[in-house]
N, C-alpha and C positions, 0 to 999 in steps of 0.2 A: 504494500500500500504506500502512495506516497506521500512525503512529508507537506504538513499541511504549510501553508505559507498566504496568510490574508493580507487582502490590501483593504480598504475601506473606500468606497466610492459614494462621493456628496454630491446628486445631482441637481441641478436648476434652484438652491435654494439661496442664491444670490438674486433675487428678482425684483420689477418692480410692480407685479400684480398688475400692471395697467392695461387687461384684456379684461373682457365678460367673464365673470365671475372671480379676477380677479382679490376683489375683497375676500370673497367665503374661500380664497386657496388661502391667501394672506392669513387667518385666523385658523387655519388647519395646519399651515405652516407652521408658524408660532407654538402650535399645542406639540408638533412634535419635536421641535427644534431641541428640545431639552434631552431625551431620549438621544436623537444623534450625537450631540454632545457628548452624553456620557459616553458612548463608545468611541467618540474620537478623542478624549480623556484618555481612556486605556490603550488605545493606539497607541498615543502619543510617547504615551509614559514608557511603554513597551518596544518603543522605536519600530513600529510597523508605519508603512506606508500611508494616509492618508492625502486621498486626491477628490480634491473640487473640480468638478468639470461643470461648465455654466454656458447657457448664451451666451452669443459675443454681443449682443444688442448694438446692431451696427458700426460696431469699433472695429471689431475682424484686429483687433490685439489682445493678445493675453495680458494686459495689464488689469490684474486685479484691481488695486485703487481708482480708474479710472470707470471699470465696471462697475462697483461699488456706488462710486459718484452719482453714476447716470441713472440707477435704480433707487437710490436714496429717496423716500417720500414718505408720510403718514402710514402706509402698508406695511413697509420692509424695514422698517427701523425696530420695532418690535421681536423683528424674526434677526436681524442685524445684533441685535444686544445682547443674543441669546450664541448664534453662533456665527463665525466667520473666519475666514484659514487663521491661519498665524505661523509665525516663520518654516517651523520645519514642515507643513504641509506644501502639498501640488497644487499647482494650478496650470486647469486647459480649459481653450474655449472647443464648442463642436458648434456646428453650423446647423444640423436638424438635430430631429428628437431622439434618436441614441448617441452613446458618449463613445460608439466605436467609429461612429459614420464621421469619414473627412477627418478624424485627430491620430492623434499621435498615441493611445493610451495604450495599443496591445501592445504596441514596441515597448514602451512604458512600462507596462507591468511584465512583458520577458527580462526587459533589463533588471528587473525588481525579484525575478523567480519566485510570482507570483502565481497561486494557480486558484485561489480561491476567492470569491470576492462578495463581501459584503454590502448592498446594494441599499441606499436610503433617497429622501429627500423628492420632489414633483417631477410633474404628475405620477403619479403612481399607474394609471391606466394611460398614460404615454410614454416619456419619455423614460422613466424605471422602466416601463413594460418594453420597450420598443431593447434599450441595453441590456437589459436580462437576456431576452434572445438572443440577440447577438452575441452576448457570451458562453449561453447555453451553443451555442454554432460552434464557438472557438474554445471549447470542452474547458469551461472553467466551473469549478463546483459552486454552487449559489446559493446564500445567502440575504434573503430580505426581510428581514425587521416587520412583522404587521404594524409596529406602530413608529417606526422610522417612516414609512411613507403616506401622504396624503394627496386627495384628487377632491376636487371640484366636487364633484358628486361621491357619495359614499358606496353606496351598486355599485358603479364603476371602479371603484378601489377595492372591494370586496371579492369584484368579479376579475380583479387585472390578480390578485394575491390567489385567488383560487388557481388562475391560467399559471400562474408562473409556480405554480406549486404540482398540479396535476401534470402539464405538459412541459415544461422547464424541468424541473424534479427539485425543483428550489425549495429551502428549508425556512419558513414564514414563523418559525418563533417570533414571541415577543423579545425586546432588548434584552428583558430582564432574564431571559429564560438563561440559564448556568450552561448551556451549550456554548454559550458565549466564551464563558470563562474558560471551562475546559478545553473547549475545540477549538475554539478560532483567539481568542485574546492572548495566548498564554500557548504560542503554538509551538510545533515542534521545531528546529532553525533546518533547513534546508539540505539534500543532502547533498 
């Protein structure tokens, strides 16, 4: 069996809610932001990878700060206070709703001899649903948080955690669930 080796991937939760339904993600955001936190906490402390991949919201530069900037408003400050990179984390931008399409991440995570990936952050019935596939594609073992991720609509979050769990073979604990600890926080180094 092989050695487990997690990377943590934060998707689109740099945002600035300014679409239709924006507000009701903004406040689903925010409830889970804490949750992601905590495991990017133990990442962190554990020296595992941790990567933000985000819109580029028409910058088409990975400059975080400058992302940040341009989504800064009443929505995303709440969700902003709660989490956002900090030094030893990644940052990419992707241009659509997976974080494998047009970037740089598989290379990224071969270079990291990454094979497992912890999957959090919006939509949860896109753009999670849309890079879970694609990494189900690119035979990486999956991990998504039920309550790391939120959508606009709850069915829809319900029904993208079911798909990725049924036909993904994704493993949809809670944060809190000690699989955490065991298996993927506290993993084995590489071999």
């Amino acid at each position: 069996m092989n050695q487990t080796r997690p990377a943590l991937i934060i998707i689109d939760m740099i945002n600035n809610f300014d679409f239709s339904h924006g507000p009701i993600l903004a406040r689903k955001a925010f409830r889970i932001a804490e949750s992601i936190k905590n495991i990017k906490n133990q990442f962190n402390k554990n020296n595992l990878p941790v990567i933000f991949i985000n819109d580029h919201y028409n910058l088409w530069q990975a400059d975080l700060d400058k992302i940040i900037n341009v989504c800064q408003n009443q929505y995303s400050e709440p969700v902003f206070a709660k989490l956002l990179p900090e030094d030893q984390d990644l940052f990419l931008i992707k241009p659509k709703h997976s974080a494998f399409f047009g970037t740089a991440l598989n290379t990224l995570l071969h270079q990291l001899k990454v094979n497992t990936l912890i999957l959090t952050g919006i939509a949860g019935n896109i753009c999670v649903l849309f890079t879970a596939n694609d990494a189900y594609m690119r035979e990486y073992e999956l991990f998504v948080p039920s309550d790391c991720i939120a959508s606009a609509d709850d069915h829809d979050n319900q029904y993208a955690l079911t798909m990725m769990q049924n036909v993904l073979k994704a493993r949809i604990n809670p944060s809190t669930d000690e699989i955490y600890q065991h298996y993927i926080i506290y993993p084995h180094p590489p071999s």
